[in-house]
C-alpha positions as CSV (number, residue, x, y, z in Angstrom):
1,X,-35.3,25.2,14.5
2,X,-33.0,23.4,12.5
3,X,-33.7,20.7,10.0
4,X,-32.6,17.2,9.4
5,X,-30.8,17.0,6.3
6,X,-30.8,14.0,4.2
7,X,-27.7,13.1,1.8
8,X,-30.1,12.9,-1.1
9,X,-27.8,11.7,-3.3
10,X,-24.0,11.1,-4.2
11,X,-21.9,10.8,-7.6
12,X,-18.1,10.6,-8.3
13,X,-15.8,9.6,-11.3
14,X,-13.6,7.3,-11.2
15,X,-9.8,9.8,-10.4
16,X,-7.0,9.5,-13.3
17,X,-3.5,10.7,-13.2
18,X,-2.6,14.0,-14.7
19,X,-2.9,14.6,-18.4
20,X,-5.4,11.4,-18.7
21,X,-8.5,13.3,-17.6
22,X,-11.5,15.1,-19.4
23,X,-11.5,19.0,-19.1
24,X,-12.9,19.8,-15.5
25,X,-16.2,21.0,-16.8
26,X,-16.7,17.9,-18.2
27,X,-15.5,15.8,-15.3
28,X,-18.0,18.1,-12.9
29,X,-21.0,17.8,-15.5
30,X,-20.1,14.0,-15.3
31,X,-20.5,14.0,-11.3
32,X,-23.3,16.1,-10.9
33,X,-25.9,14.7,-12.9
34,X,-24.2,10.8,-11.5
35,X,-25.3,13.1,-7.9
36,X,-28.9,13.8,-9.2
37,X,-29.4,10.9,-11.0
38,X,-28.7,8.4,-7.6
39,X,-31.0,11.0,-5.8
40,X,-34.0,10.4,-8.8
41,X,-34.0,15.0,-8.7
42,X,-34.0,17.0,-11.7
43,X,-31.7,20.0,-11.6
44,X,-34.7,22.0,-12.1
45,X,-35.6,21.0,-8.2
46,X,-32.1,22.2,-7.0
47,X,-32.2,25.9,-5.3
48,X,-28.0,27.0,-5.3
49,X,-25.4,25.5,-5.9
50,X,-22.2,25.4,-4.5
51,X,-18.7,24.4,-6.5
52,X,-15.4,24.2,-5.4
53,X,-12.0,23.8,-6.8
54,X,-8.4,25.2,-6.2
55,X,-6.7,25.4,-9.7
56,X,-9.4,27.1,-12.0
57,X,-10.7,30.5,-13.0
58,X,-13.4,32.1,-12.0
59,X,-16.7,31.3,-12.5
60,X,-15.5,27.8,-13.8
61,X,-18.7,26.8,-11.3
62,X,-20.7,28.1,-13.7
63,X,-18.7,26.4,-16.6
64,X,-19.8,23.3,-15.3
65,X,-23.2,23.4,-13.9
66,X,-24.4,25.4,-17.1
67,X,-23.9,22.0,-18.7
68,X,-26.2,20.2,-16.7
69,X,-29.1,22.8,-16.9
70,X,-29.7,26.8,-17.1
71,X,-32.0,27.7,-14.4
72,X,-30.9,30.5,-12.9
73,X,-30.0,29.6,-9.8
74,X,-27.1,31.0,-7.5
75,X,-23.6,29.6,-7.9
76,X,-21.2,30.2,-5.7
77,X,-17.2,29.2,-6.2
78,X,-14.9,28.0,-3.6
79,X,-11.5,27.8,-2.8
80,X,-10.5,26.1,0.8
81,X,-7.1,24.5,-0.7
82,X,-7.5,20.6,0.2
83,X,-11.1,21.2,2.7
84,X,-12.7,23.3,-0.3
85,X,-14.9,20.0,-1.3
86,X,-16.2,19.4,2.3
87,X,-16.3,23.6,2.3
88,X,-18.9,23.2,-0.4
89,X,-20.6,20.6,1.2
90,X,-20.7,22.4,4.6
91,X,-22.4,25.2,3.1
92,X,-25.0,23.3,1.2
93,X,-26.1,21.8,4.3
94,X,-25.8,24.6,6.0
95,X,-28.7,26.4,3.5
96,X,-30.5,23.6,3.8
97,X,-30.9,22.9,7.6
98,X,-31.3,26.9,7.8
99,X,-34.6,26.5,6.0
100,X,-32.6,28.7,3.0
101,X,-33.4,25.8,0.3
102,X,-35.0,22.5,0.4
103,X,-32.4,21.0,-2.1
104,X,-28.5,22.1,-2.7
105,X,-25.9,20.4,-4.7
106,X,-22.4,20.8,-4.1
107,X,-20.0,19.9,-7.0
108,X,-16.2,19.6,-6.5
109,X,-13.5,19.0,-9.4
110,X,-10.1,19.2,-10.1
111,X,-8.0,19.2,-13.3
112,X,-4.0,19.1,-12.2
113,X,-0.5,18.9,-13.5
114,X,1.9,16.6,-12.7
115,X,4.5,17.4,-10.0
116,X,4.2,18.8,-6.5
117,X,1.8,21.2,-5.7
118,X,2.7,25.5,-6.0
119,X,1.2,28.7,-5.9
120,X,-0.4,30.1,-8.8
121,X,1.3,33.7,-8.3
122,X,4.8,35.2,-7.3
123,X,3.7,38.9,-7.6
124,X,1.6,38.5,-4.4
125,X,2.1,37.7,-0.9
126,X,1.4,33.6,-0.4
127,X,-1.5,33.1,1.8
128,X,0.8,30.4,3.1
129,X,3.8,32.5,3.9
130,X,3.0,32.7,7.6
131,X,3.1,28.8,7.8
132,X,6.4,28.2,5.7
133,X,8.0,31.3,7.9
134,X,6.9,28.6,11.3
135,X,8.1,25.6,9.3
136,X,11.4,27.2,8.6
137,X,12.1,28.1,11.5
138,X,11.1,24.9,13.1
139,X,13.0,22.4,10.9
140,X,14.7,24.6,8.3
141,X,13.5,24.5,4.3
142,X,14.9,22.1,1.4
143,X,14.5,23.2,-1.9
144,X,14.7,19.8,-3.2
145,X,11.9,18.2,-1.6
146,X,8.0,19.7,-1.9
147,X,6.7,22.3,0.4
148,X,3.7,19.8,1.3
149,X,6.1,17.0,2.1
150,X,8.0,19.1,4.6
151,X,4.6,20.1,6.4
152,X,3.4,16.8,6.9
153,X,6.7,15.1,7.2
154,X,7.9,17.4,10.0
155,X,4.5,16.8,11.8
156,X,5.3,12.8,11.5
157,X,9.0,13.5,13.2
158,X,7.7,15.5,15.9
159,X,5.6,12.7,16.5
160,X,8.3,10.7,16.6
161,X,10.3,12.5,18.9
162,X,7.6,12.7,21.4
163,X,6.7,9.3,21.8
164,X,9.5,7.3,20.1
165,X,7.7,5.1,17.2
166,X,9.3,3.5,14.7
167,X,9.3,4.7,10.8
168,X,7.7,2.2,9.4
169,X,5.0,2.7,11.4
170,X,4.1,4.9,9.0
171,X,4.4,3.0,6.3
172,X,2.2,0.1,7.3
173,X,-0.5,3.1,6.9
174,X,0.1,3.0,3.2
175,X,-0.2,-1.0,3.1
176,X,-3.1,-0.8,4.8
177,X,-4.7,1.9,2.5
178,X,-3.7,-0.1,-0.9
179,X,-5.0,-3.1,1.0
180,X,-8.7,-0.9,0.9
181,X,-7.9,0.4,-2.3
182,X,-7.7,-3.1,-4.1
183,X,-11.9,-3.1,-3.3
184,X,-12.2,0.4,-4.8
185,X,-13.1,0.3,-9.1
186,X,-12.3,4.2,-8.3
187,X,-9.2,4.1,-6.8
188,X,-6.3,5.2,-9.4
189,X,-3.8,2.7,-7.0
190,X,-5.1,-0.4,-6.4
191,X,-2.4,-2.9,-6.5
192,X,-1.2,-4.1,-3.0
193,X,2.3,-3.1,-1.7
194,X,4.3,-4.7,1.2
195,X,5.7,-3.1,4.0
196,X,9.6,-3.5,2.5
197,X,8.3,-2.0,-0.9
198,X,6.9,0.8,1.1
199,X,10.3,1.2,2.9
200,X,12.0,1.2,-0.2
201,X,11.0,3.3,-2.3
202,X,12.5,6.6,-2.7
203,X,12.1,9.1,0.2
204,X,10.6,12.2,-0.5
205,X,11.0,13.7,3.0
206,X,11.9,11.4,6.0
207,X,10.2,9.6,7.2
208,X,8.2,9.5,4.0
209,X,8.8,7.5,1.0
210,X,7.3,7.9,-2.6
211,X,4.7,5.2,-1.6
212,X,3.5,7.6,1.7
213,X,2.7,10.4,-0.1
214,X,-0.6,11.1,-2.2
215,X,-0.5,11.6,-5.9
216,X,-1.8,14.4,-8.0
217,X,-5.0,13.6,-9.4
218,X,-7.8,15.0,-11.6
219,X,-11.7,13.9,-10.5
220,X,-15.0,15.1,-9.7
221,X,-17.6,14.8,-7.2
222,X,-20.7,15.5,-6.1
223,X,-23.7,15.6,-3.2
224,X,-27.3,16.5,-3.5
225,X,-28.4,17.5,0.1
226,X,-32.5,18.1,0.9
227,X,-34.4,18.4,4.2
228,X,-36.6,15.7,5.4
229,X,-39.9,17.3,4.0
230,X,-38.5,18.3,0.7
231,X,-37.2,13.8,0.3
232,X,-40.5,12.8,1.6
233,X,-42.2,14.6,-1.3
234,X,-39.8,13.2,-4.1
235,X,-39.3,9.8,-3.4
236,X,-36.2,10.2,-1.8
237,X,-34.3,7.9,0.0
238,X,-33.9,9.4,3.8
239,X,-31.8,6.2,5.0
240,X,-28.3,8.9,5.2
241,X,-28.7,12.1,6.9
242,X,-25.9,14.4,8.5
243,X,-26.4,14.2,12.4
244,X,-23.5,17.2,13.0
245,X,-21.2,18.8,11.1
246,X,-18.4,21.7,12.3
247,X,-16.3,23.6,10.3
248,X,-12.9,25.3,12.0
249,X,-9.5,27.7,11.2
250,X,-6.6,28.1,13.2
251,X,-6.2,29.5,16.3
252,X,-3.1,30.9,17.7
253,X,-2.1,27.7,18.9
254,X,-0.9,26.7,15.2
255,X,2.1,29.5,15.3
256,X,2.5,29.6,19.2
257,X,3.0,25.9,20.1
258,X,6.2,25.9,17.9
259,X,5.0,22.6,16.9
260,X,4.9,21.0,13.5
261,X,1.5,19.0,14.1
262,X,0.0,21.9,14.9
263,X,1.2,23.9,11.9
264,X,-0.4,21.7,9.8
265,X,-3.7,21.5,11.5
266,X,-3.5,19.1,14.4
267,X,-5.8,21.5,16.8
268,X,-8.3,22.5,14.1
269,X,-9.0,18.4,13.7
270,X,-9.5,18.2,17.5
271,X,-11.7,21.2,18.1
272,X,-14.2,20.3,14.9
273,X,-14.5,16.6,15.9
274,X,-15.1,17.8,19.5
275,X,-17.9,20.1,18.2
276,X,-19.2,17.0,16.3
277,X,-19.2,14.6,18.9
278,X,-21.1,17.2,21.3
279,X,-24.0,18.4,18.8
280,X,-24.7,14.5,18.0
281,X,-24.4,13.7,21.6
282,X,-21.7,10.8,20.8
283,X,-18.4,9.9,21.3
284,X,-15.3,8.5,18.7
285,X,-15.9,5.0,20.0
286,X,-19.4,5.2,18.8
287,X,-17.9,5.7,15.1
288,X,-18.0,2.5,12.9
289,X,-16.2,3.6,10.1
290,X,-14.2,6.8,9.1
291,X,-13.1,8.5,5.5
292,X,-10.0,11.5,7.1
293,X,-7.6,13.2,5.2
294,X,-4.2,10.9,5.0
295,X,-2.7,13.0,2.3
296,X,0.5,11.8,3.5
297,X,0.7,8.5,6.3
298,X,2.1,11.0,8.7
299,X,-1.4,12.8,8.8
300,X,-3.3,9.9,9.1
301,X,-1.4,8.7,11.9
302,X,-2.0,12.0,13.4
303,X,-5.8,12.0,13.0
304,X,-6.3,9.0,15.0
305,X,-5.4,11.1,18.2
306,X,-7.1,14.2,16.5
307,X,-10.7,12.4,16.3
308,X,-10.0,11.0,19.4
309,X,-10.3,7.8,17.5
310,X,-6.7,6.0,19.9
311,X,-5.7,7.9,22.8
312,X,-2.7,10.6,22.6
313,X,0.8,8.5,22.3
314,X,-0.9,5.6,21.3
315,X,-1.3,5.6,17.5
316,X,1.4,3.1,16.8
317,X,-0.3,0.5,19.3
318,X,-3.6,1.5,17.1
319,X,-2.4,0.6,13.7
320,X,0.1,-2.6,15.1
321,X,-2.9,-3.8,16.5
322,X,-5.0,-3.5,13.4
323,X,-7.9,-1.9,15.1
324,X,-7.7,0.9,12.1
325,X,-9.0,-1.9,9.7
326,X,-11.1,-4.5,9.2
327,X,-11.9,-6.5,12.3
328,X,-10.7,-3.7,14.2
329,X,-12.3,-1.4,16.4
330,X,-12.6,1.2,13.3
331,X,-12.4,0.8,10.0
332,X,-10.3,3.6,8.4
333,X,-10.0,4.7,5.0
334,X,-12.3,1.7,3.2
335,X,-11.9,3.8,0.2
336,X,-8.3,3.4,0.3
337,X,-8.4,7.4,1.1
338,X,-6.1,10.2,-0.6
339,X,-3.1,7.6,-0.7
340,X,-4.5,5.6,-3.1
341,X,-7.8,6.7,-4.6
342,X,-6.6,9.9,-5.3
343,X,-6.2,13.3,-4.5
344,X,-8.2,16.0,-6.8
345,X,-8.2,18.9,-4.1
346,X,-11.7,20.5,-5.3
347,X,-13.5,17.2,-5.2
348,X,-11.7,15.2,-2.4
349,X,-14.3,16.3,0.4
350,X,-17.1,15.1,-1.6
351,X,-15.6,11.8,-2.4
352,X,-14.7,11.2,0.5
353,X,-18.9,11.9,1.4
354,X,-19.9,9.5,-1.4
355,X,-18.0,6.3,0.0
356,X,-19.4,6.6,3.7
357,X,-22.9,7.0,2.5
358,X,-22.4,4.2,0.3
359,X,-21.2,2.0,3.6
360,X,-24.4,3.6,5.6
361,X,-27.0,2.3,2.8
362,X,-24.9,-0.8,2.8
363,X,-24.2,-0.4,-0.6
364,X,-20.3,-0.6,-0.5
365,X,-19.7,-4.2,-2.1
366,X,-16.2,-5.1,-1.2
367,X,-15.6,-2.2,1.0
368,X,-19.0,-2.7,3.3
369,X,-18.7,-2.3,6.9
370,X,-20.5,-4.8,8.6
371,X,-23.2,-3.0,10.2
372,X,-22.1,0.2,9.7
373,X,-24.0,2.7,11.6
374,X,-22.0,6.0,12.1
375,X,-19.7,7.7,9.6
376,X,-17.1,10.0,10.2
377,X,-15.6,12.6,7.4
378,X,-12.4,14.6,8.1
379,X,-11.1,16.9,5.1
380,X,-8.0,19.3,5.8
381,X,-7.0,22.3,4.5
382,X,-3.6,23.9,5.3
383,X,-4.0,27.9,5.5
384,X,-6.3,26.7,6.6
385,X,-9.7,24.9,7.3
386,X,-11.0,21.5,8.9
387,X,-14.5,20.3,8.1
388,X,-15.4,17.1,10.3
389,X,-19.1,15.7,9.1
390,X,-20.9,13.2,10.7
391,X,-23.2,11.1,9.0
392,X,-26.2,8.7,10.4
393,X,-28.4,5.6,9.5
394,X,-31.8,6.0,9.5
């Protein structure tokens, strides 16, 4: 039978821009014992561990657990581009609720350069070739603008062309995430922005502007996950648990649809919430509040309709009507999300675990949810993976 796992306990540093970080093993050391130490555990108690990042050597897992503690234990690296965090996290739970372990950490960090993102080889096949070959041919390819930008912003204009929104629906995204951001000590942006600054800035591929896109970002994060027995005997607070969690790739429906939203991910979102929302026996209007993957506005605005959160077609009635806030019917992003906290691929899927069980122990300050019961987590990959977790109040 499978086991209820408790989030034990959660730790992050505050992001920075590139070139004003510590090295990542530092950053990760930093986050995993912040993990351990809100979960009262010694790493002596934790049975694997599980560590993910995108720009790193291997074993640099290793590099940075060995500095909290040499016990011998199994370490595993991962590499799921943008999902790896929530990767890491998906596994850990999944040795736990297995009866594998009683208690698993899962570490994520991130040490970047400045500038768009970019393969680490040219000697080699790109594991993304298959999806810039789609997007090519979809929409063509400008050199002058980054790869990422294209993705995303090509998903955003077939939106548009479907259901005829405006741009700056888009953009009133962003002003709402800087709006959550200003309640965020973590966030690296936290200054609020107006619609027409949003508007104005430069575009980096319409309908995006500078101020839609996330920024490169070093960080860590962490999670200390334990079953029920294993939190009873430590002490442990057992008020978070994770009541489902699913965990999809693509399916030929990202190549064959000829469709941008698809390309980058659009159908892997839908089929992992829909796996959530069956195995916790809920649906999207049960959700209170919800940490998803905005790495550019065009995704976010996306997500809505892939978590079934508004209704296909009707995203841009969503956001005009605020109900992706405060006040509305769910509160998006509290965190501020990728836009303006921060974007360190390795560790995004575990920050965005801390802040939601944060809001679930009602320990969120600014950013609390008023009653905030269920917690939705949405972390994307392109390549490509989707992890959607669902976390409960005790």
């Amino acid at each position: 039978m499978k086991r209820k796992v408790i989030v034990a306990g959660v730790g992050m540093i505050p992001f920075s821009k590139p070139g004003k970080s510590e090295p990542y093993l530092v950053m990760g050391e930093r986050a995993a014992r912040l993990a351990l130490d809100d979960a009262r555990v010694p790493y002596a108690e934790v049975q694997q561990a599980y560590v993910s990042y995108v720009y790193g050597d291997s074993t640099a897992g290793q590099a940075a657990i060995y500095r909290v503690g040499l016990t011998g234990v199994p370490v595993f690296n991962l590499n799921n581009n943008c999902s790896s965090g929530s990767s890491a996290l998906f596994l850990a739970r999944q040795a736990v609720e297995s009866g594998m372990v009683e208690c698993a950490l899962a570490l994520g960090f991130e040490q970047m350069v400045p500038g768009a993102l970019k393969g680490a080889y040219d000697d080699r096949p790109s594991p993304m070739a298959r999806f810039a070959e789609e997007m090519t041919a979809l929409q063509g390819f400008d050199p002058a603008a980054p790869r990422a930008a294209q993705f995303f912003g090509g998903a955003g204009r077939d939106y548009m062309k479907e259901h005829g929104i405006r741009a700056d629906t888009f953009g009133r995204i962003s002003v709402k995430a800087r709006q959550h951001a200003a309640r965020n000590p973590m966030a690296v942006f936290r200054d609020t922005v107006t619609l027409d600054e949003v508007m104005a800035a430069p575009t980096v591929f319409e309908p995006m502007t500078r101020l839609q896109c996330c920024p490169p970002t070093c960080g860590a994060a962490a999670a200390v996950v334990c079953s029920e027995d294993f939190a009873r005997r430590h002490g442990i607070d057992t008020t978070v648990s994770i009541a489902a969690q699913a965990m999809t790739t693509d399916t030929p429906s990202t190549f064959d649809s000829h469709d941008m939203r698809k390309v980058v991910g659009y159908d892997m979102t839908v089929a992992a919430a829909r796996q959530v929302y069956e195995a916790a026996g809920i649906g999207p209007e049960d959700i209170d509040v919800v940490e998803l993957h905005d790495c550019f506005t065009a995704n976010e605005l996306i997500t809505y309709e892939g978590l079934g959160l508004t209704p296909e077609g009707t995203a841009e009635k969503f956001i005009l009507e605020g109900d992706n806030t405060y006040g509305g019917r769910v509160v998006t992003n509290p965190s501020g999300g990728l836009l303006s906290k921060g974007h360190p691929l390795g560790a995004t899927g575990l920050a965005q675990c801390a802040d939601p069980t944060c809001q679930l122990r009602g320990t969120a300050d600014q950013r609390q949810v008023e009653g905030a019961r269920l917690a939705l987590q949405h972390n994307l990959g392109l390549g490509g993976a989707c992890v959607v977790t669902l976390y409960q109040r005790a």
